[in-house]
C-alpha positions as CSV (number, residue, x, y, z in Angstrom):
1,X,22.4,-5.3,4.0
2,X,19.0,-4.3,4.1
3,X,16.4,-6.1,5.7
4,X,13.3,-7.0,3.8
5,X,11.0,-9.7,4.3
6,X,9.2,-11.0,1.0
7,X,6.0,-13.4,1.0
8,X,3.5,-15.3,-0.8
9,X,0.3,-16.5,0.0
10,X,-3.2,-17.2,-1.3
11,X,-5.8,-14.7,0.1
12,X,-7.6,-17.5,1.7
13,X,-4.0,-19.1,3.1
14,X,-2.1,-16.7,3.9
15,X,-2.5,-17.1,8.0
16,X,-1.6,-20.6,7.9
17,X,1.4,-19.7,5.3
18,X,2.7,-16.8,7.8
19,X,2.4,-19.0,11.1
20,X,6.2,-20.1,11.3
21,X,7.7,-16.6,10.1
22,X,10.7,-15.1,12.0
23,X,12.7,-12.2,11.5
24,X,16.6,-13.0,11.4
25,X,19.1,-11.0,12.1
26,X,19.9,-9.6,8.5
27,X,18.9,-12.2,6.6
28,X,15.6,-11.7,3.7
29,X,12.9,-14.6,4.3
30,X,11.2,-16.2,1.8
31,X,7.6,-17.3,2.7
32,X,6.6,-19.9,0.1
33,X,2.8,-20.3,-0.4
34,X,0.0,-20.9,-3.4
35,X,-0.6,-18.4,-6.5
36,X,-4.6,-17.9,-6.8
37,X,-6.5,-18.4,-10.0
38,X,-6.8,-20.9,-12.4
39,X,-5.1,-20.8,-16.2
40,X,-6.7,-18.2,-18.1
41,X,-7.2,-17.7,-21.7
42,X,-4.6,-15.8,-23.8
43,X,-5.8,-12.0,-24.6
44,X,-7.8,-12.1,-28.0
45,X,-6.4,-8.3,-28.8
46,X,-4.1,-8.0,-31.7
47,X,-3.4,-4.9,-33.3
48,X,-3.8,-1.2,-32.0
49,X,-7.2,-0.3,-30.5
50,X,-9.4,1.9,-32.1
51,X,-10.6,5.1,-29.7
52,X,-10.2,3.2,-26.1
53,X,-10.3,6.2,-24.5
54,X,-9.9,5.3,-20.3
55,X,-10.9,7.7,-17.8
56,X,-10.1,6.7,-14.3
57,X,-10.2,8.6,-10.9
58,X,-7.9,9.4,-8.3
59,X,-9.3,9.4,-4.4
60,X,-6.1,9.6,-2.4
61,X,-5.7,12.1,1.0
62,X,-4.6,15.4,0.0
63,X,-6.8,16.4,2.9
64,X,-6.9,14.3,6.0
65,X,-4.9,11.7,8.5
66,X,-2.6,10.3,5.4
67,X,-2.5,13.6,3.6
68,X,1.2,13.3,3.9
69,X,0.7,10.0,1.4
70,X,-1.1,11.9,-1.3
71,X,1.4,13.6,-3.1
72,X,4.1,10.3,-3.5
73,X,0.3,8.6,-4.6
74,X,-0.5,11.4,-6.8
75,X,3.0,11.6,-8.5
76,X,2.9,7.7,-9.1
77,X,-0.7,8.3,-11.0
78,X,0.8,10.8,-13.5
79,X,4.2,9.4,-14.3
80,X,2.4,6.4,-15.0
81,X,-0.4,7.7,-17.3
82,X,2.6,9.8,-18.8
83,X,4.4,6.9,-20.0
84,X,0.8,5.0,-21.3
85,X,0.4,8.6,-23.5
86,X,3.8,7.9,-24.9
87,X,2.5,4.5,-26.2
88,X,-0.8,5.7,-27.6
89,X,0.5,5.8,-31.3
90,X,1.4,1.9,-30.4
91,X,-1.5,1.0,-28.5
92,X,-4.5,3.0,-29.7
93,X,-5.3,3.6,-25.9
94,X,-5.7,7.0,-24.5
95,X,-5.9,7.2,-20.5
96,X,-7.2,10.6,-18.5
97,X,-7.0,11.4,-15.2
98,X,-9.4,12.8,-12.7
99,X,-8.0,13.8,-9.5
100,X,-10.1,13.8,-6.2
101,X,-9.9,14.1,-2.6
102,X,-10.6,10.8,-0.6
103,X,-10.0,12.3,2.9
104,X,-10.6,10.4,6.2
105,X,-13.7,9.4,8.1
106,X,-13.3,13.1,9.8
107,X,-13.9,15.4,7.1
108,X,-15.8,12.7,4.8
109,X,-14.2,15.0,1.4
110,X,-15.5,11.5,0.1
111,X,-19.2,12.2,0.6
112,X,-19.1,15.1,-2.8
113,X,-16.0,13.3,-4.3
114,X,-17.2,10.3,-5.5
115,X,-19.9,10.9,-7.1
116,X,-18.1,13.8,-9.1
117,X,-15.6,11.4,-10.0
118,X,-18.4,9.0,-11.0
119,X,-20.1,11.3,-12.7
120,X,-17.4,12.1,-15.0
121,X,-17.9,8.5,-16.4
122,X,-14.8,6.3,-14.6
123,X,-14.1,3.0,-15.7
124,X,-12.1,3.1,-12.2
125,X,-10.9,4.8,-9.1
126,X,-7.5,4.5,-7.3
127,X,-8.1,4.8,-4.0
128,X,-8.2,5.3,-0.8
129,X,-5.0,5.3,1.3
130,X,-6.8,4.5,4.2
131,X,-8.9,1.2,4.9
132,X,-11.3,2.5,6.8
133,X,-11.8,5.5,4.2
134,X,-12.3,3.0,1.3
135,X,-14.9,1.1,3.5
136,X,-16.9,4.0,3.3
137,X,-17.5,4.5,-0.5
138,X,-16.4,0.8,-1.9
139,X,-20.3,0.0,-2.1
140,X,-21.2,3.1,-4.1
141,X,-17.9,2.3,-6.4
142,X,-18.9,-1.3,-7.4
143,X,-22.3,-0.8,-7.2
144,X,-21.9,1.1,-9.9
145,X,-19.9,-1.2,-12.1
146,X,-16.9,0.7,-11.0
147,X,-13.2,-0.8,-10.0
148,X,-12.0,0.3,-6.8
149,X,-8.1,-0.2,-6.7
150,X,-6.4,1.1,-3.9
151,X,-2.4,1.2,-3.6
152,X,-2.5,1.3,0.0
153,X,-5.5,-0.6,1.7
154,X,-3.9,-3.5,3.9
155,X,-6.4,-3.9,6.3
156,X,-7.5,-7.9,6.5
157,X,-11.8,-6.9,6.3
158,X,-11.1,-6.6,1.9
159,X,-10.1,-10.5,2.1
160,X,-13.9,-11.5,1.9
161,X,-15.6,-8.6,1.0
162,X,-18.0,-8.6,-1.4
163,X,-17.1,-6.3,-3.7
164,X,-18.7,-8.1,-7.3
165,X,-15.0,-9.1,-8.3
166,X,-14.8,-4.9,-8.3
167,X,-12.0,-4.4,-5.2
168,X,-8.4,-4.3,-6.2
169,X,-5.1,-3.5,-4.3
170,X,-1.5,-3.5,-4.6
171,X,-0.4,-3.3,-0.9
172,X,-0.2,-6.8,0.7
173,X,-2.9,-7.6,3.8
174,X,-1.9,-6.5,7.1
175,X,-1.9,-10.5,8.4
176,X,2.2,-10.0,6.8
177,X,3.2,-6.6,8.4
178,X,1.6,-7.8,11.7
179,X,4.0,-10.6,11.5
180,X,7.0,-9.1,10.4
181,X,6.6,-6.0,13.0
182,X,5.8,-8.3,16.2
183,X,8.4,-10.8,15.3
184,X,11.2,-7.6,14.9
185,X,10.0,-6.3,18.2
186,X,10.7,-9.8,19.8
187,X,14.2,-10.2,18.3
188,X,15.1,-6.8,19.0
189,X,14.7,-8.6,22.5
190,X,11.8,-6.8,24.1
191,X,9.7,-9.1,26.7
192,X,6.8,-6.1,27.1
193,X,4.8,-4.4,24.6
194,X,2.7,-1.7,24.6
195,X,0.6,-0.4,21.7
196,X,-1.2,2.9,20.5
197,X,-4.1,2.1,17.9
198,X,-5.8,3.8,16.0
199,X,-9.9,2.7,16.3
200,X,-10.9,1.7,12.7
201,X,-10.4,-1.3,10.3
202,X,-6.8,-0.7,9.6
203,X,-5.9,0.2,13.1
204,X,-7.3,-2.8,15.3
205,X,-6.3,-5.5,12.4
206,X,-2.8,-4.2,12.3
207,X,-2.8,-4.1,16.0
208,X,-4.1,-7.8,16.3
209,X,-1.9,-9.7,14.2
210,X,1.2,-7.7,15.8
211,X,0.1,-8.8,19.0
212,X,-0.4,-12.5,17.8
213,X,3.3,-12.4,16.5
214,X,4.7,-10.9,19.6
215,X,2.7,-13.6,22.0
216,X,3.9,-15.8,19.7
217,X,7.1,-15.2,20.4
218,X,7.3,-15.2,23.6
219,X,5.9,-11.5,24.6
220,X,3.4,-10.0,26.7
221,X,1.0,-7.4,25.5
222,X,0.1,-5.0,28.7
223,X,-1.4,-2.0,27.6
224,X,-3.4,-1.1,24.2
225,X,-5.7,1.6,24.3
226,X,-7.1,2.5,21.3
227,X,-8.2,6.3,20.0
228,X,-10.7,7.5,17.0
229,X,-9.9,9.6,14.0
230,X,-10.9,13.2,14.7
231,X,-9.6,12.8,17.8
232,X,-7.0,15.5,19.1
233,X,-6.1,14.6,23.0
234,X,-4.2,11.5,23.7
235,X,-3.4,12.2,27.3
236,X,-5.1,9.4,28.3
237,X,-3.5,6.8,26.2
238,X,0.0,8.0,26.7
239,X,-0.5,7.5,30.5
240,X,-2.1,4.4,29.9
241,X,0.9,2.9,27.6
242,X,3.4,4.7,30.3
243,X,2.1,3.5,33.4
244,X,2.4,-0.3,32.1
245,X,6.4,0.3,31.4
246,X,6.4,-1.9,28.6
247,X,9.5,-2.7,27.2
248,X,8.8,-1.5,24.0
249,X,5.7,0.6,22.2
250,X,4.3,0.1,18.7
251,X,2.3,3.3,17.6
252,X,-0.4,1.8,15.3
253,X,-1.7,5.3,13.8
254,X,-2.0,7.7,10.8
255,X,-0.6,11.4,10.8
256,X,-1.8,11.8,14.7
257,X,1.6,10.5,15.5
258,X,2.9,14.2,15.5
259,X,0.6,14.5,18.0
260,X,1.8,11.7,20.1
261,X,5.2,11.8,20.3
262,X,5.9,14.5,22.1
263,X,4.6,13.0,24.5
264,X,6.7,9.9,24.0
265,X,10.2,12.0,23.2
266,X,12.6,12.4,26.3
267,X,10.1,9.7,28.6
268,X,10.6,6.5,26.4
269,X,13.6,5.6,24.8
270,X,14.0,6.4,21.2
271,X,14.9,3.3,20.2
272,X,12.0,1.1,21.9
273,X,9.6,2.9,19.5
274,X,8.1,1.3,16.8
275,X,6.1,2.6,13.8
276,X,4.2,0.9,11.2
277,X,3.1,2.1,6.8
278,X,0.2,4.5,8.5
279,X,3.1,7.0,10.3
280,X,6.5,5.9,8.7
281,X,7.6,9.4,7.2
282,X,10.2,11.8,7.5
283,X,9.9,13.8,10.6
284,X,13.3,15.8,10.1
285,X,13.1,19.4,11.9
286,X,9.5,18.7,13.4
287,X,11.7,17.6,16.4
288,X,15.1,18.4,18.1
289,X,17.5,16.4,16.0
290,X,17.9,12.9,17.8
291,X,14.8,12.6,19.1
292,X,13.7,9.6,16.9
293,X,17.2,7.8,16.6
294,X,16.9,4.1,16.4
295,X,13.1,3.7,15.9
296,X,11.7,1.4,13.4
297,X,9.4,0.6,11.2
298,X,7.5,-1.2,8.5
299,X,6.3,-0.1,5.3
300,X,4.8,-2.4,2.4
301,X,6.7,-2.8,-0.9
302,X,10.6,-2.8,-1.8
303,X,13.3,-1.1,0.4
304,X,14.3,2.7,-0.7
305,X,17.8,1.1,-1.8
306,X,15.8,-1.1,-4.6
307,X,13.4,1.9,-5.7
308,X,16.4,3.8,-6.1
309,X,16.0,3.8,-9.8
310,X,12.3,4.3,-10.1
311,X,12.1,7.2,-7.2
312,X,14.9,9.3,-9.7
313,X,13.3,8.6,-12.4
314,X,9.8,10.2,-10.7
315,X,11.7,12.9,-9.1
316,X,12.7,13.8,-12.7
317,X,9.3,13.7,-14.4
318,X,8.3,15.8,-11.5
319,X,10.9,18.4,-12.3
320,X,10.3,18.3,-15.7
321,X,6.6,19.2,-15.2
322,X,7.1,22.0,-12.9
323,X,5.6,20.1,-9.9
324,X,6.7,19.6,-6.4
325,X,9.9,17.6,-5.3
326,X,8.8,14.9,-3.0
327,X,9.8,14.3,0.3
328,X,8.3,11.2,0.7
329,X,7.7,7.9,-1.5
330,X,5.6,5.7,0.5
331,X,3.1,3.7,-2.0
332,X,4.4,5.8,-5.1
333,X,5.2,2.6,-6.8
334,X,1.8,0.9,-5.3
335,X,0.2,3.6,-7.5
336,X,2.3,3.9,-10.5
337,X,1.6,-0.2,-10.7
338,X,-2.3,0.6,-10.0
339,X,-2.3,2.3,-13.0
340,X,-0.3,0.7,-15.6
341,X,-2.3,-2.6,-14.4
342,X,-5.5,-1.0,-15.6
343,X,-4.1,0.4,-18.3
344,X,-3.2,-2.9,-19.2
345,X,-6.4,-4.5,-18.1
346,X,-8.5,-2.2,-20.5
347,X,-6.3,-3.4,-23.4
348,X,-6.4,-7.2,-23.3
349,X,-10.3,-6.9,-22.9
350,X,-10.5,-4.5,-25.7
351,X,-12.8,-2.3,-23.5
352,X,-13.1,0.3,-20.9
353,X,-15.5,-1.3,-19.4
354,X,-14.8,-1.7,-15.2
355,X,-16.6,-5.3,-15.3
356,X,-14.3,-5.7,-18.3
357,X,-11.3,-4.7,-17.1
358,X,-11.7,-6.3,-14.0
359,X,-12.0,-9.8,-15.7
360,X,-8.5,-9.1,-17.0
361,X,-6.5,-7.3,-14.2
362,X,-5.6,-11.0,-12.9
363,X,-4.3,-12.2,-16.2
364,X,-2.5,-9.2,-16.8
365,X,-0.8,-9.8,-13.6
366,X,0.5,-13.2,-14.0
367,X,-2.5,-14.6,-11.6
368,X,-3.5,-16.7,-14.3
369,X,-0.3,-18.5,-14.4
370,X,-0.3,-17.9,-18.1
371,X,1.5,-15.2,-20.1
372,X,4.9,-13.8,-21.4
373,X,6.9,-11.5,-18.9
374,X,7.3,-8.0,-19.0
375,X,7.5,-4.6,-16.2
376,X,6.6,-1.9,-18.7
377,X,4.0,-0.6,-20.2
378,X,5.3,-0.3,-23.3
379,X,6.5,-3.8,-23.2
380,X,3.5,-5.9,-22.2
381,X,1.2,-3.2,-24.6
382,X,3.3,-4.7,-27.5
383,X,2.7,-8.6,-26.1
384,X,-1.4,-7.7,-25.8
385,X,-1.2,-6.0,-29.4
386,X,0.5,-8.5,-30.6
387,X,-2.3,-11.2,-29.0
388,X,-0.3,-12.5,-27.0
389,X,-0.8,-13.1,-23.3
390,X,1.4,-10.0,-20.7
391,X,2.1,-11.0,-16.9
392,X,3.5,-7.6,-15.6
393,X,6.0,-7.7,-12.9
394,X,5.7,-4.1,-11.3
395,X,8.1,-1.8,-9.4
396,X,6.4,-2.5,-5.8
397,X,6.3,-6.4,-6.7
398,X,5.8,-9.4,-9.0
399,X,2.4,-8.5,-7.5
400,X,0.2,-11.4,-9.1
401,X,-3.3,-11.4,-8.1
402,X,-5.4,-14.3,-7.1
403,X,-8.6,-14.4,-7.9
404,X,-10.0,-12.1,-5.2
405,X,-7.7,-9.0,-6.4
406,X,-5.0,-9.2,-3.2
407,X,-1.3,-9.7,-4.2
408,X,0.2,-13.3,-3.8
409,X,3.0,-11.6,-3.5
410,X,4.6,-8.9,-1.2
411,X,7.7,-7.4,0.4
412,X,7.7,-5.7,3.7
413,X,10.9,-3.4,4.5
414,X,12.0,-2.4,8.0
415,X,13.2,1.2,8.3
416,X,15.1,3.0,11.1
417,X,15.3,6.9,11.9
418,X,18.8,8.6,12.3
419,X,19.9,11.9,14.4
420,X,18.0,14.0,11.3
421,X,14.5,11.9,12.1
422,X,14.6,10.7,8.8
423,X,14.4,6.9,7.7
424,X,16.3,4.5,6.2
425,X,16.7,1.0,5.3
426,X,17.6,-0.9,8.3
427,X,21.0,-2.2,8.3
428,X,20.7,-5.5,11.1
């Protein structure tokens, strides 16, 4: 069985909801807490709309520390907006797509793209991977009436940032993944930790809650030195780490993880490693087959076993367009759901508008408690055409904002590498 742990919170609960979670053995935990948002009114469209015409913006890493999450971002952009074109005749909505380079806080590919993307007139960007990347530009996007919805942020600095009800995301907060990760390393039975983080918003809030868990529990955290982006030595951390001989090391990082670990492989033990959404990937023949057996990890969103469906039915769209297989799906569905939710949001308010959409993105969710199931496009189009009221249930989640655009709702699945350093779904 795989093991996944699924919760809901509140934005403004969700600590308090989270303080008594555990991970056991193979069981999936449910973490009961309160849906956001008050009722909200039913949509007012019915019928087609005339010339909506959406533009929205991609800044995702195809340069950078997460460049290895672009593509799987990417590819959940497109097969998205492809199946919004197939309902045009329907809907009288048209979306287009500008694609841009977020980068990282290294090489700042940010600094030109964003105002080209807002310059071609964007009603929203998807974007960025990284927390500390979005930090960087999320001023400039709402400051300009513009949504900013990322399919990957988790760090916990969006949960009362002031963002003009403009900052949107489909990956649950890091305050969940910190719990689940330190609890697994305690049950896995591990008294010491040691921890590798990377120095920016994501990094150090990831870090902390993992440590709460794992004190929590029981553990002791002895070593956790910390390294910035750009950065391309990590001599000193390794010793650091090493010289405490903890029992067990989380590496808390983005792509720099290649970079680490062989200086980790053959002195630590394989399975005492731990990795987290920011480095989960397949490594396969970038190291002598084996090297990774046993380590885990924890990505945001619903196991590989329950994507199945969705990640063949991308790999064919991808095929069918002449574009590159994938080798990695991490926050595809994040961003196919991004999409479709916007798409959605522009219908009910009958505008493509950000401020508009944005006033909608929480009804069309189901945040509003109101509305009519549905997890297509096509299907909740027809409910908002029809004036009715859609709550779409996506493929990463029933995702459900509250009324500060997080989630109420999230899965986190546990991974674990086998002799080809690839991951699966943990079997406990």
């Amino acid at each position: 069985m795989s093991v996944f742990t699924r919760g809901t919170a509140s934005r403004s609960r969700v600590r308090a909801a989270l303080g008594g979670i555990a991970i056991a053995s193979v069981s999936a935990l449910v973490l009961a807490g309160c849906a956001g948002g008050g009722g909200g009114e039913p949509s007012e469209s019915a019928g087609p709309a005339e010339d909506l015409a959406l533009t929205i913006g991609t800044a995702l890493p195809q340069t950078g520390n997460l460049a290895f999450l672009g593509p799987p971002e990417e590819a959940g952009v497109a097969y998205a907006a492809s199946e919004i074109a197939a309902a045009t005749a329907d809907t009288g909505l048209t979306l287009d797509v500008v694609y841009g380079d977020s980068g990282d806080t290294d090489n700042k590919a940010y600094e030109t793209e964003i105002p080209r993307l807002l310059g071609e007139g964007v009603s929203a960007i998807i974007g960025a991977a990284s927390s500390g990347t979005s930090l960087q530009f999320i001023d400039q996007v709402v400051g300009a009436g513009v949504i900013q919805f990322s399919p990957a942020n988790t760090s916990d600095a969006f949960t009362t940032y002031d963002d003009n009800g403009l900052y949107f995301r489909t990956a649950p907060s890091d305050v969940l993944q910190g719990e689940v990760l330190g609890n697994l390393i305690a049950e896995d039975g591990n008294q010491t930790l040691g921890l590798i983080v990377l120095n920016d918003s994501y990094g150090t809030g990831l870090a902390k809650y993992v440590t709460e868990a794992f004190e929590a529990a029981g553990g002791e955290v002895v070593a956790a030195p910390t390294y910035n982006t750009g950065d391309t030595s990590f001599d000193a951390q390794l010793s650091e780490v090493l010289a405490a001989a903890p029992d067990a090391i989380a590496l808390i990082t983005f792509d720099e993880v290649a970079t680490i670990l062989p200086g980790l492989i053959g002195q630590f033990p394989a399975d005492k490693l731990y990795f987290v959404d920011g480095n989960l990937k397949n490594f396969g023949t970038a190291f002598a087959p084996g090297s990774l057996t046993g380590s885990k990890g924890t990505l945001p969103g619903l196991t590989i076993d329950t994507l199945g469906d969705f990640t063949d039915a991308l790999d064919a769209f991808l095929a069918e367009e002449g574009k590159p297989a994938l080798t990695d799906y991490s926050y595809a569905a994040e961003s196919y759901d991004a999409t479709i939710l916007l798409a959605l949001g522009a219908l009910a308010a009958g505008s493509t508008e950000g401020e508009a959409i944005a006033a909608k993105l929480q009804e069309v969710s189901g945040g509003s408690g109101d509305g009519e199931k549905c997890t297509t496009f096509a299907e909740c189009a027809a409910i908002i055409v029809g004036g009715g009221t859609a709550d779409y249930d996506g493929i990463s989640g029933p995702i459900t904002f509250d009324d500060v655009g997080d989630p109420t709702e999230a899965s986190i699945g546990i991974y674990q590498y086998g002799d080809d350093n690839n991951y699966v779904a943990y079997e406990g």
